[in-house]
Each structure stands twice: as structure tokens, then as C-alpha cells.
Backbone bond lengths (Angstrom), bond angles and torsions (degrees), N, CA, C in turn:
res aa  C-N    CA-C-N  psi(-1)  N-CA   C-N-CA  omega(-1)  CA-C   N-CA-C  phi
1 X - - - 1.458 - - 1.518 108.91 -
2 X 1.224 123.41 135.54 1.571 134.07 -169.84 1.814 103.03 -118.90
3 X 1.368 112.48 151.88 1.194 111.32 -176.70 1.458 98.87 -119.60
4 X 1.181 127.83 171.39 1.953 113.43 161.14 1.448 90.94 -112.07
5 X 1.503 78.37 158.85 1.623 103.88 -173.34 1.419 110.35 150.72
6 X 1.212 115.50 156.78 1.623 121.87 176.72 1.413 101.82 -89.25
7 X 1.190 142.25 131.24 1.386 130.79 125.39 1.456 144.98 -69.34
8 X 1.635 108.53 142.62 1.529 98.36 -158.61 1.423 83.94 -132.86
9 X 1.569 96.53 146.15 1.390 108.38 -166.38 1.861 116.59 -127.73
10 X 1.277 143.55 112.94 1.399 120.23 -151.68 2.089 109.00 -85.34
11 X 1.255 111.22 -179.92 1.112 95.16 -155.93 1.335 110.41 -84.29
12 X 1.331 146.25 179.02 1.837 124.49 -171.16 1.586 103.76 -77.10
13 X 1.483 131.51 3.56 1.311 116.63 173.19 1.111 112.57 -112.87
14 X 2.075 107.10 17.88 2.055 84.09 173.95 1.812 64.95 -133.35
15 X 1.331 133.04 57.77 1.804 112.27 131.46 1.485 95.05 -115.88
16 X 1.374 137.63 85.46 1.043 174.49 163.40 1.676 106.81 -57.20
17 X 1.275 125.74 84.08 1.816 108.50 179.09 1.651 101.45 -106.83
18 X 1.480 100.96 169.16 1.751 103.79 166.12 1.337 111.75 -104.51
19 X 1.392 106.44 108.89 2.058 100.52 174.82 1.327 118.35 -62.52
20 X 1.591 106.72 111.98 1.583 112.30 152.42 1.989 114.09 1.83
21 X 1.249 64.15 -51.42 2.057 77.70 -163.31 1.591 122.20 -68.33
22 X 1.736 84.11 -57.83 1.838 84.53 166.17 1.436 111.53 -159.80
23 X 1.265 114.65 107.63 1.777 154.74 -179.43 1.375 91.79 -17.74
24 X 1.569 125.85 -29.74 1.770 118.88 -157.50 1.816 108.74 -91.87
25 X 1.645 96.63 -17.28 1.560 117.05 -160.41 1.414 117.30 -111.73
26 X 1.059 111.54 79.70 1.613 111.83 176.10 1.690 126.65 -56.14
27 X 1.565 114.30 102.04 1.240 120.84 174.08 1.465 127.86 -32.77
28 X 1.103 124.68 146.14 1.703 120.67 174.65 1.286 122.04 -83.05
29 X 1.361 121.75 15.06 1.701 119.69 -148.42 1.546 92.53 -161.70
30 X 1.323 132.70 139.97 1.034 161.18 152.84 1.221 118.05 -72.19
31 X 1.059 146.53 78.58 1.668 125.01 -172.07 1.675 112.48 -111.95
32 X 1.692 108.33 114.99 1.123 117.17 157.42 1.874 123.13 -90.27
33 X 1.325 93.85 124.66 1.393 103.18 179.65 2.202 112.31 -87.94
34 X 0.990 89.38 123.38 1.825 78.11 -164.11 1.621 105.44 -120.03
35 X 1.351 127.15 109.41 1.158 136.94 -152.87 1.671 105.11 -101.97
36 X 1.043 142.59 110.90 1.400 138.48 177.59 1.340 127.32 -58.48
37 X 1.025 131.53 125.42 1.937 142.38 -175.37 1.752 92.75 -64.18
38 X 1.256 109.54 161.59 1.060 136.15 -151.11 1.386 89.07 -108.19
39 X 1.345 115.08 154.84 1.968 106.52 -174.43 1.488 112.41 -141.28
40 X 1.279 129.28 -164.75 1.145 117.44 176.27 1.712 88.32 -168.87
41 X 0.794 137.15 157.21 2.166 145.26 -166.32 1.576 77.17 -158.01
42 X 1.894 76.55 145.98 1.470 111.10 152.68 1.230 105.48 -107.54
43 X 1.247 103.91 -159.74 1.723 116.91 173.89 1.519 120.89 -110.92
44 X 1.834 105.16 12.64 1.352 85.40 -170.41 1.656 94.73 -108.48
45 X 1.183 104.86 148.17 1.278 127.04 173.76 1.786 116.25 -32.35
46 X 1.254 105.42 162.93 1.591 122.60 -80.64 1.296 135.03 -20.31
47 X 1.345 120.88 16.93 1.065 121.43 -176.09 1.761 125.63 -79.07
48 X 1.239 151.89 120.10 1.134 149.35 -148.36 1.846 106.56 -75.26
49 X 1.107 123.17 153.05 1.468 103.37 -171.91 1.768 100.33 -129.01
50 X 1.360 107.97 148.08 1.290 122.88 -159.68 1.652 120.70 -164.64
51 X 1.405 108.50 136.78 1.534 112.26 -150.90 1.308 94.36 -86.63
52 X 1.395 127.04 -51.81 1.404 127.66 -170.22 1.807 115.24 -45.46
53 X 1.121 121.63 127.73 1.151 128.86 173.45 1.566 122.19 -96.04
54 X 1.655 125.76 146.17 1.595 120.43 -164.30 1.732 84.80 -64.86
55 X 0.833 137.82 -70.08 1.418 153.85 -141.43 1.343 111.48 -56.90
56 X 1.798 132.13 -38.90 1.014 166.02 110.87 2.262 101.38 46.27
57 X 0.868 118.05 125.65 1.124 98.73 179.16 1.501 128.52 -81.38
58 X 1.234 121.09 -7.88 1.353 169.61 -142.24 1.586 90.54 -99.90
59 X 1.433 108.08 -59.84 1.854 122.10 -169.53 1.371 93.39 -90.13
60 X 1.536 148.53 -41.03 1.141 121.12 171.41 1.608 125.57 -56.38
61 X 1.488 107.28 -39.02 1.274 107.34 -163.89 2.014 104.89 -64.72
62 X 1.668 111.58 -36.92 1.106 105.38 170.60 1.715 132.45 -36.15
63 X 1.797 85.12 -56.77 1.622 103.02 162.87 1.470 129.18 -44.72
64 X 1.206 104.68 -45.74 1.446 121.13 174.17 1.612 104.14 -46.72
65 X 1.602 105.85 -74.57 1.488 129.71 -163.97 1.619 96.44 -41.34
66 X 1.525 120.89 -59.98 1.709 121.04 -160.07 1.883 107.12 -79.00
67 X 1.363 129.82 -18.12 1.272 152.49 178.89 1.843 96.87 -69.57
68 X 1.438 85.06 -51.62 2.132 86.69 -167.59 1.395 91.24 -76.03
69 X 1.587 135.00 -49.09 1.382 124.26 -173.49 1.647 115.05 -54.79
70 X 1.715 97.90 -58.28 1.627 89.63 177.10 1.487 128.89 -65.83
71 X 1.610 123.33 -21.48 1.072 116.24 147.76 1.248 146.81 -53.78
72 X 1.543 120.00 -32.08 1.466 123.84 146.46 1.392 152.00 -36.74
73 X 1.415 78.52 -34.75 1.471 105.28 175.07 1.456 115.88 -110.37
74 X 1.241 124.38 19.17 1.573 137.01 -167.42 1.630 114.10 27.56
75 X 1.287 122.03 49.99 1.052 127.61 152.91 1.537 136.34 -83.59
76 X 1.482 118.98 129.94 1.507 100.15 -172.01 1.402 106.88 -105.17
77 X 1.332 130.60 154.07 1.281 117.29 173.71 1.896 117.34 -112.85
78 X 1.304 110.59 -154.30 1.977 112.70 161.80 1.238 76.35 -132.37
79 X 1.347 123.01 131.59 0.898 166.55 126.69 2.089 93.99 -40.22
80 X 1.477 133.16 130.65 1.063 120.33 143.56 1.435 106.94 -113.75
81 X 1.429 99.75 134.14 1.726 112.42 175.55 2.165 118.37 -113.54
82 X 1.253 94.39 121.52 1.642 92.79 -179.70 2.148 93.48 -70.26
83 X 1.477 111.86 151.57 1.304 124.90 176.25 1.615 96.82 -54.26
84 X 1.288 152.25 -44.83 0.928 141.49 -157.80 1.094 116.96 -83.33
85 X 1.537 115.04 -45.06 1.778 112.12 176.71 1.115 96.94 -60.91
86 X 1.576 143.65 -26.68 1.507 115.81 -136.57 1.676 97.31 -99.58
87 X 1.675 112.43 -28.43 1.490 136.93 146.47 1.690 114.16 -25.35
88 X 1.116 96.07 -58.98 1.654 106.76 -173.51 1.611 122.61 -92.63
89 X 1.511 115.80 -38.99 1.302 121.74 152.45 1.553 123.48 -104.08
90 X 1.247 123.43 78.87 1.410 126.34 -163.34 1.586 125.15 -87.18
91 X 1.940 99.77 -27.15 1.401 111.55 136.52 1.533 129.52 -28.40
92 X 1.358 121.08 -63.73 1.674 106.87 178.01 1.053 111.00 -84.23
93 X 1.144 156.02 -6.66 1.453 137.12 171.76 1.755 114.31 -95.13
94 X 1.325 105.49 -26.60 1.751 107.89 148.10 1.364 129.78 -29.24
95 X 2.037 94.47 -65.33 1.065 135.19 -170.22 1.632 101.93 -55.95
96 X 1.122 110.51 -40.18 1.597 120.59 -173.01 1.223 92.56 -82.23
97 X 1.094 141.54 -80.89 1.592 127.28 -168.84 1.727 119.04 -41.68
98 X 1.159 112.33 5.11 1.514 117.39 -158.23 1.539 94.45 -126.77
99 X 0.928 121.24 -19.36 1.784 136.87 157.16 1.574 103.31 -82.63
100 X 1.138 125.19 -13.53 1.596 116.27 168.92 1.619 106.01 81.85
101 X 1.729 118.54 19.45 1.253 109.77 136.71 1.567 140.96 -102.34
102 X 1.326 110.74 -173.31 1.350 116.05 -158.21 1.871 98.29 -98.88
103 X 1.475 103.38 140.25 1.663 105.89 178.08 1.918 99.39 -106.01
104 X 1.363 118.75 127.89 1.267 93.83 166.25 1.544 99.86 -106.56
105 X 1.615 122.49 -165.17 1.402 135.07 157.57 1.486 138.55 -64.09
106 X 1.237 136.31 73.20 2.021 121.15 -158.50 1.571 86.22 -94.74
107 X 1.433 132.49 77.67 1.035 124.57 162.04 1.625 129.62 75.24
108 X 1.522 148.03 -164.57 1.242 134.69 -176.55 1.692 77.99 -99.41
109 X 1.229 116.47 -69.53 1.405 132.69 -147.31 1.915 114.99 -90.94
110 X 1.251 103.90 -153.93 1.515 82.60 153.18 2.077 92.12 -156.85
111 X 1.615 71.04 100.71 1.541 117.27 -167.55 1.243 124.42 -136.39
112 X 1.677 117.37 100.17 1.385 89.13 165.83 1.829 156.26 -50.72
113 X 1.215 133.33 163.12 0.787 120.53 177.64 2.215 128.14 -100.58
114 X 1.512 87.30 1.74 1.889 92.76 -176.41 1.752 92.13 -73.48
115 X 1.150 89.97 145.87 1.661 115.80 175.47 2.167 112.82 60.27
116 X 1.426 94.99 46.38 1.371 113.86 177.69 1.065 93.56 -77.48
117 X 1.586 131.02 177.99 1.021 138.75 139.81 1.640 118.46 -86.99
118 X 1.339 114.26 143.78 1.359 102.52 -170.68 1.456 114.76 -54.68
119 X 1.729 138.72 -58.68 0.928 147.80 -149.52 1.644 88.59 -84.59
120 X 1.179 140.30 -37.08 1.710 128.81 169.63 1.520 106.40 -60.05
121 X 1.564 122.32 -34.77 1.248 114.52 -164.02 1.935 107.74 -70.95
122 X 1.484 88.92 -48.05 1.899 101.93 167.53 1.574 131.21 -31.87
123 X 1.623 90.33 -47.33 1.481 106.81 -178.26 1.378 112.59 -76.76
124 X 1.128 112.07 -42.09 2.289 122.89 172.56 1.274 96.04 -52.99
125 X 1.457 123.77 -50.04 1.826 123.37 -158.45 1.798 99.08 -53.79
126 X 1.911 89.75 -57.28 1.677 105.13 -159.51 1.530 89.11 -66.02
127 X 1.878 144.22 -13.42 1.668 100.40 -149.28 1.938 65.56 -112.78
128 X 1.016 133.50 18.33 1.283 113.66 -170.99 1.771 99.00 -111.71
129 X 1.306 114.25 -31.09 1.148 117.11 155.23 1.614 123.19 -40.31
130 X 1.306 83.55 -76.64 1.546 91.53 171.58 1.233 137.52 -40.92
131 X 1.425 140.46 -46.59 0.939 155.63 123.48 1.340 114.80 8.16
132 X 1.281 115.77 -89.12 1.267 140.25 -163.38 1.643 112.18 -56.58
133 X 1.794 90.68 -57.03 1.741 82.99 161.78 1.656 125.51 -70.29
134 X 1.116 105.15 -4.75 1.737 98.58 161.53 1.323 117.11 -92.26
135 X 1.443 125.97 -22.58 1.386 112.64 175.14 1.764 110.04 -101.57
136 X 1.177 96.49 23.42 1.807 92.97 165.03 1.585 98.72 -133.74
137 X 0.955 120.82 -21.69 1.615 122.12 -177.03 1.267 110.10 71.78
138 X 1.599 119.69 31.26 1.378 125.75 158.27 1.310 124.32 -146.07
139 X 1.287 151.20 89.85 1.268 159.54 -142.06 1.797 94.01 -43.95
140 X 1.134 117.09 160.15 1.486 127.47 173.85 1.376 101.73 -100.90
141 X 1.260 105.61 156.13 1.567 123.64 169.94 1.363 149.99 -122.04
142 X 1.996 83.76 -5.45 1.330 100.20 176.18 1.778 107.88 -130.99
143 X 1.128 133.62 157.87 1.392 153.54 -175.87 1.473 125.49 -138.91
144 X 1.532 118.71 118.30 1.528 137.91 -155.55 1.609 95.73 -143.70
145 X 1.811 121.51 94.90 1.330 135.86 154.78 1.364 103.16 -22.41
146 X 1.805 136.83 139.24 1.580 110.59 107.87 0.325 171.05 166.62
147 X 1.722 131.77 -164.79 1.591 155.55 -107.16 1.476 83.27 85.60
148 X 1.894 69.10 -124.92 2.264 84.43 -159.31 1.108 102.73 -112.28
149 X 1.500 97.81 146.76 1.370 128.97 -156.91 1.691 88.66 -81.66
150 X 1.343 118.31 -171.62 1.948 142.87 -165.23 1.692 69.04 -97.17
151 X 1.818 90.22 -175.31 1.651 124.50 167.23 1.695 82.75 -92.75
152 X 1.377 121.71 -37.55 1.671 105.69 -160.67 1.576 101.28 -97.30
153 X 1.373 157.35 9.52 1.123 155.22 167.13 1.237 109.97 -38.35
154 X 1.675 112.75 -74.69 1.261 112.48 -177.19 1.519 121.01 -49.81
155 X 1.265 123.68 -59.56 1.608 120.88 175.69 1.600 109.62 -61.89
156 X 1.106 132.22 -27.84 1.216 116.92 174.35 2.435 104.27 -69.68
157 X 1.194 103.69 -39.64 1.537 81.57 171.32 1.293 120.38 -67.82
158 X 1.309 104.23 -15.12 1.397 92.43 -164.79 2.491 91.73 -77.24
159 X 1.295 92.03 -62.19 1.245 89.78 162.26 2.030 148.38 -33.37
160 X 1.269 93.27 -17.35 1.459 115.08 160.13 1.518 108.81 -99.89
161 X 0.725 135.89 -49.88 1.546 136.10 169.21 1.437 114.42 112.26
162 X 1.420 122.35 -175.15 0.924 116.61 161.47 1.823 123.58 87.78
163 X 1.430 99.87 10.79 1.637 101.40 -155.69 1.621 85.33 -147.30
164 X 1.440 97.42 110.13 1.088 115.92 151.21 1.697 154.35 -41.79
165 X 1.320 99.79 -49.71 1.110 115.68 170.61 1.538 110.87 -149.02
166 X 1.570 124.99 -170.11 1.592 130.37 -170.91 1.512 91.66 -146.63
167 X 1.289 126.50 147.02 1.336 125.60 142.37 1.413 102.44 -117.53
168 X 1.351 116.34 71.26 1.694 112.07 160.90 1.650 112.46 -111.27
169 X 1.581 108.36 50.15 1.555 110.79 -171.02 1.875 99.74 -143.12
170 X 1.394 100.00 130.11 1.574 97.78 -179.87 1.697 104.12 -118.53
171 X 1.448 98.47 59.13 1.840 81.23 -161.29 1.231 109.94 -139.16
172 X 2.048 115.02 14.73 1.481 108.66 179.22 1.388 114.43 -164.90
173 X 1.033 143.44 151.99 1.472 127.92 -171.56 2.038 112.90 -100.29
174 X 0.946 91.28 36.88 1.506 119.55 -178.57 1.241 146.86 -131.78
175 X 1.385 135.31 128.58 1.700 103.05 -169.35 1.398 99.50 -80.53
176 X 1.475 108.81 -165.13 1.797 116.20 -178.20 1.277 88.99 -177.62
177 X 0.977 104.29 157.32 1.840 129.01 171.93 1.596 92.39 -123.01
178 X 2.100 96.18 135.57 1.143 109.95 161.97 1.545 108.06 -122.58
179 X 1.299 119.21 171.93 1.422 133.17 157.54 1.150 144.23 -56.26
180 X 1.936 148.24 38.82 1.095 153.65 177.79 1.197 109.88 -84.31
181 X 2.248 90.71 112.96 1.651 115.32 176.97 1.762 113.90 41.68
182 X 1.169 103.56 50.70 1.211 123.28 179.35 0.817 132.24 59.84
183 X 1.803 127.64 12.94 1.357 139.18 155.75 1.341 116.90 -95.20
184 X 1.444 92.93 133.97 2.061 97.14 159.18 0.785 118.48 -96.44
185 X 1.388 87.79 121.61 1.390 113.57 146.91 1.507 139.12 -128.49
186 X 1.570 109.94 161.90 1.176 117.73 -155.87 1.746 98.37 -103.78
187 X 1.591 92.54 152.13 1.421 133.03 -178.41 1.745 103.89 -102.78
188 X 1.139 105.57 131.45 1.637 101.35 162.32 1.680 93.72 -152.73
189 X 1.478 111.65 111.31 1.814 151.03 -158.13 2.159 83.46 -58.16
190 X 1.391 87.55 145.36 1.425 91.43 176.38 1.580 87.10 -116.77
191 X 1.757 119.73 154.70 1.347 116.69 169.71 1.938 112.95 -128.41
192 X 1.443 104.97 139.73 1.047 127.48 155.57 1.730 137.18 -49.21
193 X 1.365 95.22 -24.86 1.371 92.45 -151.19 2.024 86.74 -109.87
194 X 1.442 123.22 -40.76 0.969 115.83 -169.47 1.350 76.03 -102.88
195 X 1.529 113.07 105.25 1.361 117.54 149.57 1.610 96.40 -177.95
196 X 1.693 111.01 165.90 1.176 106.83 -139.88 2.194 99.18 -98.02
197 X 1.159 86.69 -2.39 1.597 99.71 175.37 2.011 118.29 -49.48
198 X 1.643 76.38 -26.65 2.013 70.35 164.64 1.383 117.47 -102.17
199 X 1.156 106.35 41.45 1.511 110.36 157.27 1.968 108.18 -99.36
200 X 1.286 107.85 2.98 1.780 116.98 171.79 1.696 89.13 -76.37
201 X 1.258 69.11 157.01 1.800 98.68 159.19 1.610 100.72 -26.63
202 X 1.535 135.25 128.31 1.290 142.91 136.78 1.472 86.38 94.33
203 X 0.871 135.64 -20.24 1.586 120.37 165.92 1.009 154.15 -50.38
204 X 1.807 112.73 3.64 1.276 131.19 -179.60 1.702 146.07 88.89
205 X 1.706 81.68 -36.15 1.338 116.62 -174.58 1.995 103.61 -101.20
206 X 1.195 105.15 123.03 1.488 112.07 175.75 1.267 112.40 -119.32
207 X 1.327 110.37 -42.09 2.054 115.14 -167.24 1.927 103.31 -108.17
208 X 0.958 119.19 160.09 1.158 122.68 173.85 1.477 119.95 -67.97
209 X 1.312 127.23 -17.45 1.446 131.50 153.73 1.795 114.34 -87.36
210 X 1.186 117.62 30.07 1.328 100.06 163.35 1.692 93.86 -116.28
211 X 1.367 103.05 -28.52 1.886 97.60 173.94 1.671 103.29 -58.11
212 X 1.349 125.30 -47.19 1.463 128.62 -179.24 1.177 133.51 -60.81
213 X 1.631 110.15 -17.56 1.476 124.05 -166.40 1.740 84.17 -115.06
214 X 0.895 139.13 2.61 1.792 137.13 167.95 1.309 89.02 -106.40
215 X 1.201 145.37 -85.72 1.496 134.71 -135.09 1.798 94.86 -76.31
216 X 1.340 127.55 -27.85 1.259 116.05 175.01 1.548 127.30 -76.34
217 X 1.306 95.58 -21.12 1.686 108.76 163.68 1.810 117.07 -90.07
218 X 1.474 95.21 -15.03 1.698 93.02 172.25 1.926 102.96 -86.06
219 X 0.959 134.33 -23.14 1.956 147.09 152.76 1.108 92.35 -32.58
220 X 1.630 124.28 -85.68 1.503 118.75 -103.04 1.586 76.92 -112.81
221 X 1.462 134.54 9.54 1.254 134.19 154.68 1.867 103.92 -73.09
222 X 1.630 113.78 -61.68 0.805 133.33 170.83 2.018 131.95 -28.29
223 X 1.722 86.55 -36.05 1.414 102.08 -179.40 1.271 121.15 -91.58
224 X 1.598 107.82 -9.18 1.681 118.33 175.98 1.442 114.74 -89.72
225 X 1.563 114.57 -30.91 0.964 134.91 179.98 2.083 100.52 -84.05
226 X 1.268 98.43 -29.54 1.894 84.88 -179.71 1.801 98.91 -74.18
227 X 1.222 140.53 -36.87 1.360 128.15 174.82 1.005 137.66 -54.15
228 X 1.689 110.54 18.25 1.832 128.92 175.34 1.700 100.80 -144.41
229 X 1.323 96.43 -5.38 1.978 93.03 -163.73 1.269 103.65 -167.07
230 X 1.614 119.95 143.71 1.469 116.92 171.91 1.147 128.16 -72.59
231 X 1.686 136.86 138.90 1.285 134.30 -148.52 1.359 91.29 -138.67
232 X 1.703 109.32 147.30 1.828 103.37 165.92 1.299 72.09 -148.78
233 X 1.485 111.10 155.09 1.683 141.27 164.01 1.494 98.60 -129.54
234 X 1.747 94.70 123.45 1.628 99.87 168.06 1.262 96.89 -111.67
235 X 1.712 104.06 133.01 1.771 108.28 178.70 1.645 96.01 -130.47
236 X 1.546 97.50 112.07 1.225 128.08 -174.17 1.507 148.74 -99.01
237 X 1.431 116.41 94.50 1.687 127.54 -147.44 1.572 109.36 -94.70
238 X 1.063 119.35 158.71 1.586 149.77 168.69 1.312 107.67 -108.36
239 X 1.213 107.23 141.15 1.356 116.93 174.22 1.454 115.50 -82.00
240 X 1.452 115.07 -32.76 1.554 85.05 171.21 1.772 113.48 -122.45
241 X 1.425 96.59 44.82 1.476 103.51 176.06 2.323 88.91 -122.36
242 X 0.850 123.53 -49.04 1.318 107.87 -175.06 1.401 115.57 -89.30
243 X 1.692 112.73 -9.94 1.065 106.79 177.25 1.526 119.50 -95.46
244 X 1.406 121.92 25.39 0.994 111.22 170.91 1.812 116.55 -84.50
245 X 1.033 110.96 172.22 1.528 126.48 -170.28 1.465 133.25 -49.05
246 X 1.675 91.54 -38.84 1.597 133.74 165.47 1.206 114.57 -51.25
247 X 1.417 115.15 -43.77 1.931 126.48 -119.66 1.828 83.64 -136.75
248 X 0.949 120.96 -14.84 1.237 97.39 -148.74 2.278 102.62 -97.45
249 X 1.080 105.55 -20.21 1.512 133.32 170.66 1.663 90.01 -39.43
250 X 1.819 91.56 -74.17 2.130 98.46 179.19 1.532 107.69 -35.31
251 X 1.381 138.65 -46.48 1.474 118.28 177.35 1.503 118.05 -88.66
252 X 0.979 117.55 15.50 1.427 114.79 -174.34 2.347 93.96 -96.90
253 X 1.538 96.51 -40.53 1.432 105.00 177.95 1.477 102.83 -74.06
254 X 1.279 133.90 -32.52 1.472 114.00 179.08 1.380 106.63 -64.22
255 X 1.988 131.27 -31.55 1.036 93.44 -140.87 1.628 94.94 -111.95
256 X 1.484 111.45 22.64 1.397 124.41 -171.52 2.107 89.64 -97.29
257 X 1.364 107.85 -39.69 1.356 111.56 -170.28 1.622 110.31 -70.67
258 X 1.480 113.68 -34.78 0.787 133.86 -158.55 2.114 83.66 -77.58
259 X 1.118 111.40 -90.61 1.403 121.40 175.91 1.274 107.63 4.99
260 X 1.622 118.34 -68.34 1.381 151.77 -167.26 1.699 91.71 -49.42
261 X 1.212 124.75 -75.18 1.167 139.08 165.03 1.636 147.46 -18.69
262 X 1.786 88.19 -28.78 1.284 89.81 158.80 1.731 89.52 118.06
263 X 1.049 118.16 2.74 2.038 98.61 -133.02 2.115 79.53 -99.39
264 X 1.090 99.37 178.75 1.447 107.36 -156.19 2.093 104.25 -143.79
265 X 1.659 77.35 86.49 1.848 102.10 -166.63 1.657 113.76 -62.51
266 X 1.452 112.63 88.65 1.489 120.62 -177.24 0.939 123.23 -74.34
267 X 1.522 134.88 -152.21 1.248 152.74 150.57 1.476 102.70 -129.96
268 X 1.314 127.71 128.01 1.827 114.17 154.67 1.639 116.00 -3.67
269 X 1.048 108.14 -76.10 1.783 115.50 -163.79 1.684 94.80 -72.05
270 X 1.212 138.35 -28.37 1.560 93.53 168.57 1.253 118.94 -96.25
271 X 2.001 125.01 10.32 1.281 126.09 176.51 1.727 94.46 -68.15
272 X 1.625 106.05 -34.16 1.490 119.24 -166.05 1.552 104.33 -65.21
273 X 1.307 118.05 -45.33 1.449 107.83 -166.48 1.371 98.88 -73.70
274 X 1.763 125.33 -57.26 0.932 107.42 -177.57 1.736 144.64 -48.67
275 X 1.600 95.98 -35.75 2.047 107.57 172.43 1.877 99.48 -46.38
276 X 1.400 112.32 -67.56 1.641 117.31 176.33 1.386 125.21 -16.00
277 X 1.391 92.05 -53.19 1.824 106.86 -145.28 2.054 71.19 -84.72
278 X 1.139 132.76 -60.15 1.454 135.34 -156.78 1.623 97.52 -62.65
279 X 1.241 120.77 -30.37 1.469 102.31 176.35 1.930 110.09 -140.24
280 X 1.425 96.37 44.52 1.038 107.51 154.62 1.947 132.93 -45.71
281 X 1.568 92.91 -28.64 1.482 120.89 -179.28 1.481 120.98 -88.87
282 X 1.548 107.60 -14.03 1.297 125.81 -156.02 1.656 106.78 -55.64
């Protein structure tokens, strides 16, 4: 899926970061850590159906497990939350803002959005917005379809306001700002490949070092390539696919390797403020 718009990109000496590590040395890599909302399905159509419940003690303890790891290691993540879990379990996404990460929007449901109707799609954006900033007590700023997003998604956020950025783009290891109805706005690429979803069936990934030995070789590609050009890798978890017992060791080694590395552990919204402010001029 293609959007129109120009992308503008700043030059490799004004994406400028401060390394964790050392204040003088600007990292090559952007890294958003993106943690998945907790869900709940019915059975009615299209909706996917599923026994596990957010509330579930089973799904807290996951939460627990990736919260104590990334806190250890002072990493912050985005949290993505659908409007309904965050409605129904309002405890963890609180809880996450109170750990000093970022919640964005994944929709009301967990539903795509291609072949919405426009004026249904408007109303999900605004009640999922809403929502969310009432059960975190801080408006969100970022928005991630999913699946696939409408042709009208993007201009309708931009048209509700308030939203910083979109990850409804799988097509670059970079952010970019495009042009909708004469606002910019910014893109920051969601990825497939460093994320922990291929630990399902056919996904490649079985042990917790094969997720670690991919996303650490998808970096340190990343970091040769950031010393001519700006680079971000989003490596992207589930709560009850990375947080299991097995699996969960593999993110503790990305984010110790990663550290080591130079790499510069965000949230969406401050990769967002920062891309802006650097090519505000663009």
C-alpha cells in the first residue's frame, strides 16, 4: 500500500542522537522497542476469536516479566494499546505510563481497517483516542492500523488531530515525513521481520537466541549503514509471545548487545519529536 506524499529526509549530520553510553558519541540506530496491548476477541465476525483474556493472570504475569526486564535495563518502550483493552484493562496501560513509557493507539478493536467506511473509520480513530487518553491520563500521539490501514486512515488522523506520527508503513528503516492536505506528517516504518511474531508456527524463530541473533544482526547492519544515513530498527514484542519463559532471555541479549552498541533506546514519540525538530527546516 503506497500513500502520496513527498518524503523528506534530514541530512546524516542533523539526525544527531545522545548515546545512553556516552553523551559525546552519537549512536547510528534509533531503536524503538514496541510492546503489544493486551486483547480480548469475540466471535463475531471479522473479529478473530481467542480464549485468553487481558485480565487473565497468565497475561499479567507476562506483563510483569517484560516491564521488570525493560526496567532493569532502563529501557522505555510504546506500548501499542487497541481502545478496548485499554477501556477494560486500564490498570496496565496506566501502569505503563507510570514506568515512563509511551502508549500509542492500535485501533478500537483488533480489526482491520481496509474497506471501512469513511465516517465508521472517523468515529473508531476519535472513540479510540479518547479512550486511551482517559485510561492513561495522557493523550497518545502515535497510531499503528491492524493489518491494513483504509486509503482514508492517514488523512483522517491527521484530520482529528493530535497524532503525531503513524506506523502504517512497512517499507523503510527510517522515519520520513510526508504531505497529507497540506500537513506534515510523519511516518515512523513498522517491521515484520525484527519482531517476535515469528516465533508462531512457520516463523523461523523457535529458541530465544534465534530472535537475538536476527534482531542483533538486523543493528549492527543498521549501524554501518547509520554512518552515511539515518537508521531506526523497530524490534517489536507481544506479551504473550516474548514473554514467555523460553523466549524471554532472547530480549534481555538484544538489549544488553544493543546498549553495548551504541544504539539509543526510544519510545515512538521521542523518535517523533526528535525527526521534527531535526528537519523542521527540511
Amino acid at each position: 500500500m503506497t500513500f502520496a506524499g513527498r518524503r523528506v529526509r534530514p541530512s546524516p549530520s542533523r539526525w544527531s542522537l545522545t548515546s545512553r553510553r556516552a553523551a559525546s558519541s552519537p549512536p547510528a540506530t534509533a531503536t524503538s522497542a514496541t510492546s503489544s496491548s493486551t486483547r480480548r476477541w469475540t466471535t463475531s465476525a471479522p473479529i478473530r476469536t481467542c480464549a485468553w483474556k487481558a485480565t487473565s493472570p497468565t497475561a499479567r504475569g507476562w506483563a510483569g516479566r517484560i516491564a521488570d526486564l525493560l526496567a532493569a535495563h532502563g529501557v522505555p518502550a510504546t506500548v501499542s494499546a487497541c481502545g478496548r483493552a485499554a477501556e477494560r484493562s486500564p490498570w496496565l496501560v496506566r501502569e505503563a505510563v507510570d514506568l515512563g513509557h509511551e502508549v500509542s493507539c492500535h485501533g478500537w478493536r483488533w480489526q482491520r481497517h481496509a474497506g471501512m467506511a469513511e465516517d465508521e473509520e472517523r468515529a473508531v480513530i476519535a472513540r479510540t483516542y479518547a479512550t486511551v487518553a482517559e485510561a492513561c491520563g495522557v493523550p497518545p500521539v502515535g497510531w499503528h492500523t491492524r493489518s491494513s490501514a483504509s486509503v482514508n486512515t492517514r488523512r483522517l488522523l491527521v484530520e482529528h488531530g493530535g497524532f503525531s506520527y503513524d506506523s502504517d508503513a512497512y517499507d523503510d528503516d527510517a522515519p520520513y515525513t510526508v504531505d497529507v492536505s497540506g500537513h506534515r506528517h510523519l511516518v515512523l516504518p513498522y517491521a515484520f521481520d525484527t519482531n517476535d511474531m515469528r516465533f508462531r508456527p512457520g516463523g523461523a524463530f523457535v529458541h530465544g537466541e534465534d530472535f537475538a541473533r536476527y534482531v542483533i544482526a538486523a543493528f549492527e547492519w543498521l549501524a554501518r549503514e547509520g554512518k552515511a544515513a539515518p537508521r531506526m530498527m523497530s524490534t517489536d514484542l507481544h506479551l504473550r509471545t516474548i514473554g514467555r519463559p523460553a523466549r524471554v532471555s532472547g530480549l534481555e541479549r538484544v538489549i544488553e548487545a544493543l546498549g553495548g552498541g551504541g544504539a539509543w533506546f526510544a519510545t515512538r514519540a521521542d523518535i517523533a519529536r526528535h525527526w521534527l525538530a531535526a528537519t523542521k527546516d527540511a
